[in-house]
C-alpha positions in Angstrom: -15.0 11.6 226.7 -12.3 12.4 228.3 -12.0 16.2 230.5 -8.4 15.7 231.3 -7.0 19.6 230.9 -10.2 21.0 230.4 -10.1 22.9 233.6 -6.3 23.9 233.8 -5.8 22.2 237.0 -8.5 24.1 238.5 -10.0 21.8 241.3 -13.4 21.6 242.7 -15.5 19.4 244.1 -17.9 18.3 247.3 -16.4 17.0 250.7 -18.6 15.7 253.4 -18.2 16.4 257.2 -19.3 13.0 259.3 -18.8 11.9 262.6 -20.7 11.0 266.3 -22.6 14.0 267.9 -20.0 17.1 269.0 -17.5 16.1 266.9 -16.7 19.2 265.8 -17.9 19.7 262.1 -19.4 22.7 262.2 -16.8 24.5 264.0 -14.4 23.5 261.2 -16.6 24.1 258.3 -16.7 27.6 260.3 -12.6 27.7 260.2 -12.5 26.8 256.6 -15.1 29.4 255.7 -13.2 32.0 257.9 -16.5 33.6 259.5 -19.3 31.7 261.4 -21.9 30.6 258.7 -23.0 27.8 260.8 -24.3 27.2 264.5 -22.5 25.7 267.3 -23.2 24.3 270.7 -22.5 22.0 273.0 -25.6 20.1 272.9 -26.6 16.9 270.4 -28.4 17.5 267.3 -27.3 20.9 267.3 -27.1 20.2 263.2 -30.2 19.0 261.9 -29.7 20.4 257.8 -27.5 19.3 255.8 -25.7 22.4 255.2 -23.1 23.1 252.4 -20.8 25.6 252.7 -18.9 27.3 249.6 -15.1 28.2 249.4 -13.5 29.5 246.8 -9.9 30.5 245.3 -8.1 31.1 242.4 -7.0 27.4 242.5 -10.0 25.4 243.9 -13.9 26.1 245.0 -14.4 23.6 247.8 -18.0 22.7 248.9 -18.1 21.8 252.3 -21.7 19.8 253.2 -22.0 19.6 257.4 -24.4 16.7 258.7 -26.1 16.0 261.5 -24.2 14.1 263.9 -24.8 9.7 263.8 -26.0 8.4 266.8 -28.9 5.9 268.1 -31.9 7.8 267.6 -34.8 7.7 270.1 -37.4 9.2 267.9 -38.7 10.1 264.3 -36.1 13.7 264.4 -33.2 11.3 265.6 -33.8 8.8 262.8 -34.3 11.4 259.8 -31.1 13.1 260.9 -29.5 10.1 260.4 -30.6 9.5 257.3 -29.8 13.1 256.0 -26.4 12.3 257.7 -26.0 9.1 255.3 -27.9 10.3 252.2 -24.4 13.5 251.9 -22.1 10.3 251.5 -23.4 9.8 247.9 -22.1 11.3 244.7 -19.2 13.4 246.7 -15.8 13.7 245.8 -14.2 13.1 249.7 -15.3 11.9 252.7 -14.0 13.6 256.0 -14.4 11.8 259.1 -14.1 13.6 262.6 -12.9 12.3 265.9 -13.0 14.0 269.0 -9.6 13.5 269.9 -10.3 14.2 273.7 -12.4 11.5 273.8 -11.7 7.3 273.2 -12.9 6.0 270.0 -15.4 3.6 270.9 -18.0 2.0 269.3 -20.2 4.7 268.1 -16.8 5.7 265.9 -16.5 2.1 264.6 -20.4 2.6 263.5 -19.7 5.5 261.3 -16.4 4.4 260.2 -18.2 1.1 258.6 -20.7 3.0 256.8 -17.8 4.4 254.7 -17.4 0.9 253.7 -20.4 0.6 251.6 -19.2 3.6 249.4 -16.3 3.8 247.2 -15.4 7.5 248.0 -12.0 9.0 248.9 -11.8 9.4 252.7 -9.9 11.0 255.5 -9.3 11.0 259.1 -9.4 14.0 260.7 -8.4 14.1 264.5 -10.4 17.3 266.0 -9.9 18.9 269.1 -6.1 18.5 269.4 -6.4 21.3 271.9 -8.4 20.0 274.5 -5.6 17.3 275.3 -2.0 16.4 275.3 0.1 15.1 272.4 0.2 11.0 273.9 -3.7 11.0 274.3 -3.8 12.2 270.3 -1.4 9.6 269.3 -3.1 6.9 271.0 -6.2 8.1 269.8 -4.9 8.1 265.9 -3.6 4.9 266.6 -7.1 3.5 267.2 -8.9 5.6 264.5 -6.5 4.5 262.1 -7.6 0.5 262.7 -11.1 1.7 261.6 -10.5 1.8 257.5 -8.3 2.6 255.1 -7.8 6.3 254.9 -6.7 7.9 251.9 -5.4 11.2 254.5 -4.8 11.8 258.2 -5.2 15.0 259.8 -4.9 16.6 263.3 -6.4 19.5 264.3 -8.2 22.0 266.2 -10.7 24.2 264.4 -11.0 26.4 267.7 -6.9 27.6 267.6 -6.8 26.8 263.6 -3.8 24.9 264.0 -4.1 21.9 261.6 -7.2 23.8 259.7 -5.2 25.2 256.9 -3.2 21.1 256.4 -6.3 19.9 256.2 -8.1 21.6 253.6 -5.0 21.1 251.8 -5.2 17.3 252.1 -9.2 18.0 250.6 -8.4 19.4 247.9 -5.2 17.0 247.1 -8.2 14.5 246.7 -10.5 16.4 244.6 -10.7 16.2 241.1 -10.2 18.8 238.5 -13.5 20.5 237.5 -15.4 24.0 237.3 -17.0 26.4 239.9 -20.0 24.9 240.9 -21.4 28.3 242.4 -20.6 31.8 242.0 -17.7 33.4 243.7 -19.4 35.1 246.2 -21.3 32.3 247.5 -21.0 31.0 251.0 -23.7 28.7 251.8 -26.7 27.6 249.6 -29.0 27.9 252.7 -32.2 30.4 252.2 -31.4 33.2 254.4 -34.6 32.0 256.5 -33.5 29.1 257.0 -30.2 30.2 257.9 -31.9 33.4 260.6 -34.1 30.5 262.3 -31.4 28.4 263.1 -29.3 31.4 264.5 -32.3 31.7 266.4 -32.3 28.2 268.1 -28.3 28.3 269.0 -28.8 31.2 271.1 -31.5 28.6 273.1 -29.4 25.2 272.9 -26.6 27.3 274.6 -29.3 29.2 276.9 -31.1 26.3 278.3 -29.7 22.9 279.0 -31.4 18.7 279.7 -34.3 18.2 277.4 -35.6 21.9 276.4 -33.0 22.0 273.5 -33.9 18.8 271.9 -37.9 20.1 272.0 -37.0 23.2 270.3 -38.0 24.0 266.6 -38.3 27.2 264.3 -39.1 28.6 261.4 -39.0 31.8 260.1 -42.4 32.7 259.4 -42.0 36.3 257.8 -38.3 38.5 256.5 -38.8 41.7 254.5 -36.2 44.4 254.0 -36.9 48.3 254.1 -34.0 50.0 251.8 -35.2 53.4 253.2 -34.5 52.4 256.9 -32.1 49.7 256.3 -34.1 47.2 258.1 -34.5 44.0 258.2 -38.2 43.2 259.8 -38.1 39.2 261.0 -41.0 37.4 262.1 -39.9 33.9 263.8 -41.6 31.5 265.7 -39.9 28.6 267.9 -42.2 25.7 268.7 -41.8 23.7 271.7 -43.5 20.3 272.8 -44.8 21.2 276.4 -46.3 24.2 278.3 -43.7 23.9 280.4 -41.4 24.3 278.2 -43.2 27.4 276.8 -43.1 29.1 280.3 -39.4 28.0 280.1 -38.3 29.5 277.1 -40.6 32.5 277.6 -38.9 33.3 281.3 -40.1 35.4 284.0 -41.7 38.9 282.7 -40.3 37.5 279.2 -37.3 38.1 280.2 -35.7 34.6 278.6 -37.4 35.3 275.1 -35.8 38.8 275.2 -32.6 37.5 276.1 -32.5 35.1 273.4 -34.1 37.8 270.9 -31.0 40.1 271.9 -28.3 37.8 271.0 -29.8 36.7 267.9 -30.4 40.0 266.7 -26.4 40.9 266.9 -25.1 38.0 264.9 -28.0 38.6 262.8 -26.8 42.0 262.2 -23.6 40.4 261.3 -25.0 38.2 258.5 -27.3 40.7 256.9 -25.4 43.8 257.3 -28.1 45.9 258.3 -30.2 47.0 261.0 -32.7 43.9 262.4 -35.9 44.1 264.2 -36.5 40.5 265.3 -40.0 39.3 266.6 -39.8 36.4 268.6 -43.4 34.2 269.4 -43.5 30.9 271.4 -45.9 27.8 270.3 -47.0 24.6 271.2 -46.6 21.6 269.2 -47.4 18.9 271.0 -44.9 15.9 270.5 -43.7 17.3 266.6 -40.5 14.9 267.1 -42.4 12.1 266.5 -44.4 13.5 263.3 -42.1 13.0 260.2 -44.4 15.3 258.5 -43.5 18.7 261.0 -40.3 17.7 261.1 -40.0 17.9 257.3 -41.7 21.6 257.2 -39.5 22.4 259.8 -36.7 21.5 256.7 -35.1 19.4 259.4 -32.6 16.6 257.9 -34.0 15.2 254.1 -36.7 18.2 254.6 -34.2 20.9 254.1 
């Protein structure tokens, strides 16, 4: 059966974001979104859903699914990220490949870029950063991502300035196929809301806390309900940790690192819902849960999302 004309060269389809740790995914998912729908920090693993992200237009609806970053895991959380990670390369339309242009392509890169090998997929390079260094150190650095595979696109850009954002959503959807709207109009992510509050949540501690705390961290939203009358969202959340220590840690002196943390969430919160939130923050001990495959799956982390 053939669907050629079908959709009057309407476009859609499902582009996945890989690449090493910090390569910038989710800050240009956030670019080609326009608004901050998913967290950023400095620090590894910051991604552990795979996360899919919805834009649409009158000419395309482009579905944009973020993965945790590939690298050599060290426990049970590090290898079921990289499964999730491998698991968004099948049944898409592109594959988009980021490389930290600041950095030289080394064999972590070459890693990821042979995975693509086993699929059949349309790919594309995509050079990020561009703004943290000079126009020599990108071309040198395309010329040794380019040796990688064969790429069906090349792109440069920074997702922080937006230069490059707009050329490479354009080279996208030039690979996607004609099709229908996969979601409504008006959606942005396919993330529960709780889902989407808990990790909001543990950004404001990756980029609080530095070393191992970050990597210990885990939460879940355990309760969210909405008073029309006041306007009000009431959220219950509790993050885990591994250690006492790291309970004292993320607690702080006279609370005051829990209510720091509770403060900033709450605002960009208050962004995403659009109303008032009161946000209840708890700290727990789980000892060692990144080495249970079972807590990290009720956690939703990687295939558990």
């Amino acid at each position: 059966m053939s669907f050629e004309g079908m959709f009057d060269g309407y476009k859609s389809g499902f582009v996945t974001l890989i690449g090493r740790p910090n390569a910038g995914k989710s800050t240009l998912l956030n670019a080609v979104i326009g608004k901050k729908i998913a967290i950023t920090s400095d620090t590894a693993q910051t991604t552990r859903h795979r996360f899919r992200a919805v834009k649409t237009t009158d000419e395309y609806q482009l579905v944009i699914v973020d993965t945790p970053g590939l690298h050599k895991p060290h426990d049970a959380l590090g290898e079921e990220l990289n499964t999730s990670a491998l698991k968004a390369l099948e049944d898409v339309d592109v594959v988009a490949m980021l490389i930290d242009s600041s950095k030289p392509v080394g064999t972590g890169d070459e890693w990821v870029a042979n995975q693509l090998k086993r699929i059949k997929t349309r790919n594309l390079l995509v050079l990020s950063k561009t703004d943290l260094t000079d126009d020599a150190t990108v071309d040198a650095q395309l010329e040794a991502a380019a040796s990688l595979a064969e790429w069906d696109g090349i792109v440069r850009c920074s997702a922080v300035s937006g230069e490059g954002v707009p050329e490479f959503e354009s080279a996208v959807v030039e690979l996607m196929p004609e099709g229908p709207q996969w979601f409504p109009e008006d959606m942005e992510t396919d993330q529960p809301i709780e889902v989407v509050v808990a990790e909001f949540i543990r950004e404001k501690i990756l980029r609080s806390f530095s070393d191992e705390i970050p990597h210990a961290i885990g939460v879940q939203t355990e309760e969210m309900t909405y008073s029309r009358k006041k306007d009000l969202h009431n959220i219950r959340a509790i993050i885990y940790v591994e250690h006492d220590s790291q309970k004292g840690m993320i607690i702080g002196k006279k609370g005051a690192a829990i209510k720091r943390i509770g403060t900033e969430a709450r605002e960009d919160l208050e962004h995403i819902l659009g109303t008032r939130v009161y946000l209840d923050l708890s700290v727990k001990v789980r000892k060692n849960w990144r080495r249970d495959a079972n807590q990290i799956r009720r956690f939703g982390y990687g295939e558990g999302a």
